[in-house]
C-alpha positions in Angstrom: -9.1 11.1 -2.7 -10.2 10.6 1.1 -11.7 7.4 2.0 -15.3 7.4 2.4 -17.8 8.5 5.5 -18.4 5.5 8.0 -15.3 3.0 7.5 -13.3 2.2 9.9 -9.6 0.6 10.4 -9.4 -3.3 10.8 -6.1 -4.5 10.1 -2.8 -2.7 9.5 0.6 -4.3 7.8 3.9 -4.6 9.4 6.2 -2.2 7.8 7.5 -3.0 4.2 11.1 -1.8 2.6 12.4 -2.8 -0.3 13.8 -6.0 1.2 10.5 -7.3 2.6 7.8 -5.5 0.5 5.0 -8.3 -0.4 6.5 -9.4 -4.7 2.6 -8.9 -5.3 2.6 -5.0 -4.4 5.1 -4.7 -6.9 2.8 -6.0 -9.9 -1.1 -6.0 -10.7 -3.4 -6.3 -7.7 -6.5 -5.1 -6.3 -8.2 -5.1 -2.9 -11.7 -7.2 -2.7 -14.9 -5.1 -3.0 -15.6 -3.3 0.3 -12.5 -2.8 1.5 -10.1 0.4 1.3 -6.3 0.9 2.1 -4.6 3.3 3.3 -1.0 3.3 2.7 1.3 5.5 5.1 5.0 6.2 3.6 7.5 6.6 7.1 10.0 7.0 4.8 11.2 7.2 1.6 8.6 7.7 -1.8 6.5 5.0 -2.8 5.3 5.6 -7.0 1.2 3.9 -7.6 0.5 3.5 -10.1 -2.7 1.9 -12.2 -2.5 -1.0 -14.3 -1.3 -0.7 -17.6 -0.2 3.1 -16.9 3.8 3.9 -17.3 3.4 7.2 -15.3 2.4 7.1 -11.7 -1.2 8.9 -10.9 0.5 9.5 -7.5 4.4 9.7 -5.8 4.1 9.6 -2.4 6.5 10.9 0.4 7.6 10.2 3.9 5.0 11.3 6.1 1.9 11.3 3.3 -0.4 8.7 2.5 -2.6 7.7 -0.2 -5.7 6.0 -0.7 -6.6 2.5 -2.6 -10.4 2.2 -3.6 -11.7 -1.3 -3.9 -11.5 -3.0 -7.1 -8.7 -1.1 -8.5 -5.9 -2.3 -10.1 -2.4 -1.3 -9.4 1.0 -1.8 -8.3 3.7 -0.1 -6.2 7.0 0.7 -6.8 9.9 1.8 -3.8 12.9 4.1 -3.8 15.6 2.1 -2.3 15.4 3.8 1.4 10.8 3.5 1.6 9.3 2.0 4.4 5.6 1.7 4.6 2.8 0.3 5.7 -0.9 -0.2 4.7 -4.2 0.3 7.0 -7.2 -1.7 6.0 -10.7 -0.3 6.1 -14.3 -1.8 5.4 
């Protein structure tokens, strides 16, 4: 998935490892309507996953990235040595 024709970048997260990842990445969430995220792994794999599912729909490595629609439910989880970081688009 790509994110869509005409959004643009608003905000971006500091960095996140498994020491100071948000606790509510790591369970259900979603992003409001309107706005997209794109998260960027530095290092590291990061598993999404959608709500209620026990296998990820996507692994993501160091140097790959991975889009969040709206309104989606999901969570994240880390290997020990991830770092990344999310860019917000409306």
């Amino acid at each position: 998935m790509s994110l869509p024709p005409g959004v643009a970048p608003y905000k971006t997260t500091p960095r996140f490892g498994v020491d100071t990842v948000p606790r509510g990445l790591l369970k259900d969430h979603s992003l409001k309507a309107g706005t997209w995220g794109l998260i960027q792994v530095h290092s590291g794999r990061l598993r999404y996953f959608l709500a209620g599912e026990l296998k990820p729909s996507a692994e993501v490595g160091a140097g790959e990235s991975w889009v969040v629609p709206p309104e989606t439910l999901h969570f994240v989880e880390l290997t020990p040595d991830a770092a990344f970081s999310i860019v917000f688009h409306r």
